[in-house]
C-alpha atoms as one frame of an Amber mdcrd trajectory, in Angstrom:
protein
 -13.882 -36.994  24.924 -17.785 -36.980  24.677 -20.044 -39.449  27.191 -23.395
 -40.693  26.771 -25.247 -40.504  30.064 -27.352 -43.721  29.996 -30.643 -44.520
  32.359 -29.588 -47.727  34.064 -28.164 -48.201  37.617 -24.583 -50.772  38.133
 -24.243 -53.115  41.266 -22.865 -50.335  43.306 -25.719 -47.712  42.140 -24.199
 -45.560  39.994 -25.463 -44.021  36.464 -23.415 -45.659  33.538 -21.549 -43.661
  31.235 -20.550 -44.935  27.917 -18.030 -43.164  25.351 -18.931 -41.907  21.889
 -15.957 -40.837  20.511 -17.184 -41.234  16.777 -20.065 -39.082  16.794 -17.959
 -36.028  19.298 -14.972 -36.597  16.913 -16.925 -36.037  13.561 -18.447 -33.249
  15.230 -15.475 -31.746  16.221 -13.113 -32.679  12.826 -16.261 -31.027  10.718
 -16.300 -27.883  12.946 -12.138 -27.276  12.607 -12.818 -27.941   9.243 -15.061
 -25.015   8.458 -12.889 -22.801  10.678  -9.940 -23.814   8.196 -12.077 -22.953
   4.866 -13.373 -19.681   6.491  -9.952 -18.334   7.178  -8.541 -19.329   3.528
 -11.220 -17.747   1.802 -10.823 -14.366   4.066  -6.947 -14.836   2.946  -7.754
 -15.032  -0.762 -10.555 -12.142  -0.662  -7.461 -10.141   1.051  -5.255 -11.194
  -1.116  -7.272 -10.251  -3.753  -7.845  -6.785  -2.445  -4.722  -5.921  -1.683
  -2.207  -3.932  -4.732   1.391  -4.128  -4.729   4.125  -1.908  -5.505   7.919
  -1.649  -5.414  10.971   0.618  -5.925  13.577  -1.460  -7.473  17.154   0.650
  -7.764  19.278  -0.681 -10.313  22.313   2.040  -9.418  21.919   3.358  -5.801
  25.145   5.758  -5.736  26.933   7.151  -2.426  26.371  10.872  -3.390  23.215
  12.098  -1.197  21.547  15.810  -2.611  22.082  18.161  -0.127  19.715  20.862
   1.191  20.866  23.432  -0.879  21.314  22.007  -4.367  18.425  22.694  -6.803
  16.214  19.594  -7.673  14.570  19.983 -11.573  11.890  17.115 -12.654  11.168
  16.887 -16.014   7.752  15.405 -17.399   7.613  12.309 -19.167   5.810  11.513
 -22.531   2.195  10.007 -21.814   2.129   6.139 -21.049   0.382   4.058 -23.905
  -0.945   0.916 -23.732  -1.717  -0.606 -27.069  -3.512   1.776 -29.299  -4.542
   3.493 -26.103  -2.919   6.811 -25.091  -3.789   8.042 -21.347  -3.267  11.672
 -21.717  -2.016  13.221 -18.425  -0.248  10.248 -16.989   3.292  12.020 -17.793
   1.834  14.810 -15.422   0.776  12.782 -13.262   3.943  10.845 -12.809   5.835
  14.303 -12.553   3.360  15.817  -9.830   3.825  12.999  -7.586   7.670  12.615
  -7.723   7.028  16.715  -7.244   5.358  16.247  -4.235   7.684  13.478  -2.642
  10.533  15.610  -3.233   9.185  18.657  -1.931   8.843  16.533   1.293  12.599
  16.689   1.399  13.689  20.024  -0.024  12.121  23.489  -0.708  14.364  24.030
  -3.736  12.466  21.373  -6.272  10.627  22.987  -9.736   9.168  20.826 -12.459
  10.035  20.808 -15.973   8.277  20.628 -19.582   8.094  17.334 -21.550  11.161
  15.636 -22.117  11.477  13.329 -24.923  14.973  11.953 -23.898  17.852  12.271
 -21.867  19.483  14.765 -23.779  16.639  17.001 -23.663  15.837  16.319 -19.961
  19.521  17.356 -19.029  19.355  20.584 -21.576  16.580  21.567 -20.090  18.151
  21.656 -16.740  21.141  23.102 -17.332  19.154  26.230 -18.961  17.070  26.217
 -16.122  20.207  26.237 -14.013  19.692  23.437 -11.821  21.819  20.662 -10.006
  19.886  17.791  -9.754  17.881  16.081 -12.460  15.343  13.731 -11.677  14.376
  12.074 -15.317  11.146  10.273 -14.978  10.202   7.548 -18.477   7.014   6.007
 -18.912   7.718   2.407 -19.704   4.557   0.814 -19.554   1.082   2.546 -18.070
  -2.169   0.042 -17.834  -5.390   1.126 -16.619  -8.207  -1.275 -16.460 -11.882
  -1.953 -15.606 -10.887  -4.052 -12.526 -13.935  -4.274 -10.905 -15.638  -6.253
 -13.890 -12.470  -7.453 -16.093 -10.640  -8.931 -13.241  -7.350  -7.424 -14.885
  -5.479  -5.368 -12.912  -4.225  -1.639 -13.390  -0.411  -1.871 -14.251   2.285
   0.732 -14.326   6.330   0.850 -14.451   8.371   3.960 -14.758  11.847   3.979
 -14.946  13.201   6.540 -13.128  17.357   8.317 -13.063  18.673  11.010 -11.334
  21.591  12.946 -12.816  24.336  15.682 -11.262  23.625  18.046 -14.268  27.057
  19.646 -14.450  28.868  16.564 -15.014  25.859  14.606 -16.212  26.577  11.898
 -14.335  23.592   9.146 -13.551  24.051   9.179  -9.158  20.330   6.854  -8.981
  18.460   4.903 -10.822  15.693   1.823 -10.576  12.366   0.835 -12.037   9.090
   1.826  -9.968   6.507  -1.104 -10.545   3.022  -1.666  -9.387   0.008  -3.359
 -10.011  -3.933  -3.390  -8.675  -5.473  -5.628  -6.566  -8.396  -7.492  -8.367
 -10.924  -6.766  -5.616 -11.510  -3.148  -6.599 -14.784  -1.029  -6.448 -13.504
   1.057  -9.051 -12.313   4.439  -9.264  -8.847   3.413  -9.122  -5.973   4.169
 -11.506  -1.906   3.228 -12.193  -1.177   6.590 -10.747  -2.526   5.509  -7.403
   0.080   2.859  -7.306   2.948   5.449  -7.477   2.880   7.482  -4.394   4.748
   4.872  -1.832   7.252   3.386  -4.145   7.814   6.750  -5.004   8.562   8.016
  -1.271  10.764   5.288  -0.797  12.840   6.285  -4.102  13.193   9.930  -3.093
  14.090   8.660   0.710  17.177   7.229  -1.077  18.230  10.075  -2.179  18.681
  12.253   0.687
């Protein structure tokens, strides 16, 4: 509580002190109150500035690849977004699931283009190779954050297959999107790496 120091003396010689709880209070309530609108706006810049990504398995099998099996990754067809095709994304997408995987095993090669599963598994079995990991494209979005306010979007479906049986022992969807606050520079290939790791974790 605030006090007013006043410049009178009472009967037994003391200064007088009288309350002003209105003018403290509205001091105080309008201070707390800017406090509260500093911290939500920090929040929402944050917010806005942070991108988000997830592995999402839609068949997480018991079988594990071992260290000695070989580990073939094919490359998808480039992602397209409306009339736009982003040449190199299907490399892209194979380079980084190359790189996760070689985290885990020394045996891992990449592949040539694969236009389906039946080509994906041929190839692997030629190659003769025991694990196929079968990387798809299904949508690939890259935008002019920074002024458009739209964010960079990417999803790629993703299966891994025991090529002598061809049996499907993984699969989920990889997802990600851009934050809005963005300098530029950025790309939907920059969303893969961690969702990524975390799908080749499962695996081993």
């Amino acid at each position: 509580m605030c006090w007013l120091r006043v410049g009178f003396l009472t009967g037994n010689r003391e200064l007088c002190y009288i309350p002003l709880i209105s003018k403290c209070h509205a001091g105080l309530y309008k201070d707390v109150l800017m406090r509260v609108l500093l911290t939500l706006a920090l929040i929402t810049v944050l917010s806005g500035c942070a991108d988000s990504h997830r592995w999402l398995p839609q068949q997480n099998g018991s079988a594990r690849i071992t260290a000695n099996e070989r580990i073939f990754v094919t490359t998808p067809a480039d992602g397209e977004y409306g009339d736009n095709v982003y040449s190199g994304s299907g490399r892209n997408t194979t380079k980084i699931i190359y790189n996760a995987t070689s985290a885990k095993s020394r045996l891992v090669r990449i592949g040539g283009l694969a236009e389906n599963f039946e080509d994906a598994v041929a190839q692997a079995r030629r190659a003769d190779q025991d694990i196929l990991i079968f990387p798809t494209i299904l949508h690939w979005e890259d935008r002019a954050t920074e002024w458009s306010m739209i964010p960079d979007k990417v999803e790629i479906k993703v299966e891994v297959i025991r090529v002598q049986t061809g049996d499907v022992i993984s699969s989920g969807i990889i997802k990600g999107s851009s934050g809005l606050a963005t300098f530029g520079g950025d790309h939907p290939q920059d969303l893969l790496p961690e969702p990524v790791t975390e799908f080749v974790s499962s695996l081993f």
